[in-house]
N, C-alpha and C positions, 0 to 999 in steps of 0.2 A: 504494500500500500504506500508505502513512504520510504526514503533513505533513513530519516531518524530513527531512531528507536524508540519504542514506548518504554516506559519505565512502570514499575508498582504504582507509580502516582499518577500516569497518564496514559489513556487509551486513543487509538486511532480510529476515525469516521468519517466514511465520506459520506457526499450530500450531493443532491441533484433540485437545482433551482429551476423553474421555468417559470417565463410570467410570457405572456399573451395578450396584446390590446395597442391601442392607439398612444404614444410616445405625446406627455404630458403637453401641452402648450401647439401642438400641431395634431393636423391632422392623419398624420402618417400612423400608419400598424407596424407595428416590430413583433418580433418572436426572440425571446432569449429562453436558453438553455446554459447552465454554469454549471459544470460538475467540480468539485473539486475535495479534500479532504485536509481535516481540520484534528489538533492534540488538545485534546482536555481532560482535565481530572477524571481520575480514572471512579472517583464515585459519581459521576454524568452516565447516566444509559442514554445511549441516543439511538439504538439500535432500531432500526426498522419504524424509525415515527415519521410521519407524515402527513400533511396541511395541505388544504386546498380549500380558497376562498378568493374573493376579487382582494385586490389588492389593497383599497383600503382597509377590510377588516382583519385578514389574516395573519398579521402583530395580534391581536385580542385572543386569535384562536394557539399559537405557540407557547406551549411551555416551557423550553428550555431559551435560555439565553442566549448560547450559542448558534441557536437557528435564527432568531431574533435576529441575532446581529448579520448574519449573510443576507438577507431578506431587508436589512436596512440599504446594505450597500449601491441597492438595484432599486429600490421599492422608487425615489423620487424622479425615475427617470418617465416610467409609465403613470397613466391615469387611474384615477381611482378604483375607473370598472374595471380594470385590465383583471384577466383571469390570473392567479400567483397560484403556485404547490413548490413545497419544499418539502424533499423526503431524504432521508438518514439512513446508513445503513452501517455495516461493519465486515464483510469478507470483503476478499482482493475481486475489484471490478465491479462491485455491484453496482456501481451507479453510473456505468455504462460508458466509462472513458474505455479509448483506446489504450491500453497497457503498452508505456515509451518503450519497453523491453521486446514488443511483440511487432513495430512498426518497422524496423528494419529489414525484417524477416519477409516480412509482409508485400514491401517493395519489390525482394529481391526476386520472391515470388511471380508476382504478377508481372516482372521486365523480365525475368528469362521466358515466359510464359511468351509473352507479345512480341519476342526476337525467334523464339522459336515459327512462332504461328504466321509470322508477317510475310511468309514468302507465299503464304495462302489466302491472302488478304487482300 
């Protein structure tokens, strides 16, 4: 999940942000998706929680602080109605990023694949 290491004192969690709606002061629609993964106290369970409400209300619907604060960092960009969900989790990958370990590979893959095939192409 991370190079750090967790200690007795702190556990690792990732999260997956989306917010959905019209970009505050314009008329334009955005879509954000933020995954990302966060160390905190290891008496914090974050594991598998997750919110879904328009953007202005879902701060009131969060319990932990932690998810609070990721959800601040985005919430002033969209409008109030804009659809938000923040969910939590804790194995390697659950919140849907590409693993940097696995994207190399992945390249290497699909270019020998397209130098192979291109002469049929």
């Amino acid at each position: 999940m991370s190079s750090l290491p967790a200690t007795n004192n702190t556990t690792f969690y990732c999260d997956k942000l989306t917010m959905d709606g019209k970009v505050r002061g314009s008329e334009n629609n955005l879509k954000l998706t933020v995954r990302s993964c966060i160390l905190v106290e290891s008496t914090l369970d974050l594991s598998n929680k997750c919110y879904a409400n328009v953007n202005s209300k879902i701060v009131a619907d969060i319990k932990e602080q932690a998810l609070i604060n990721i959800v601040y960092r985005y919430q002033s960009i969209f409008s109030d109605d804009a659809v938000a969900g923040i969910c939590s989790c804790s194995t390697d990958n659950c919140n849907g990023a590409i693993n940097s370990v696995n994207v190399p590979g992945f390249f290497l893959v699909v270019s020998t694949f397209l130098v192979y095939f291109s002469k049929y192409l």
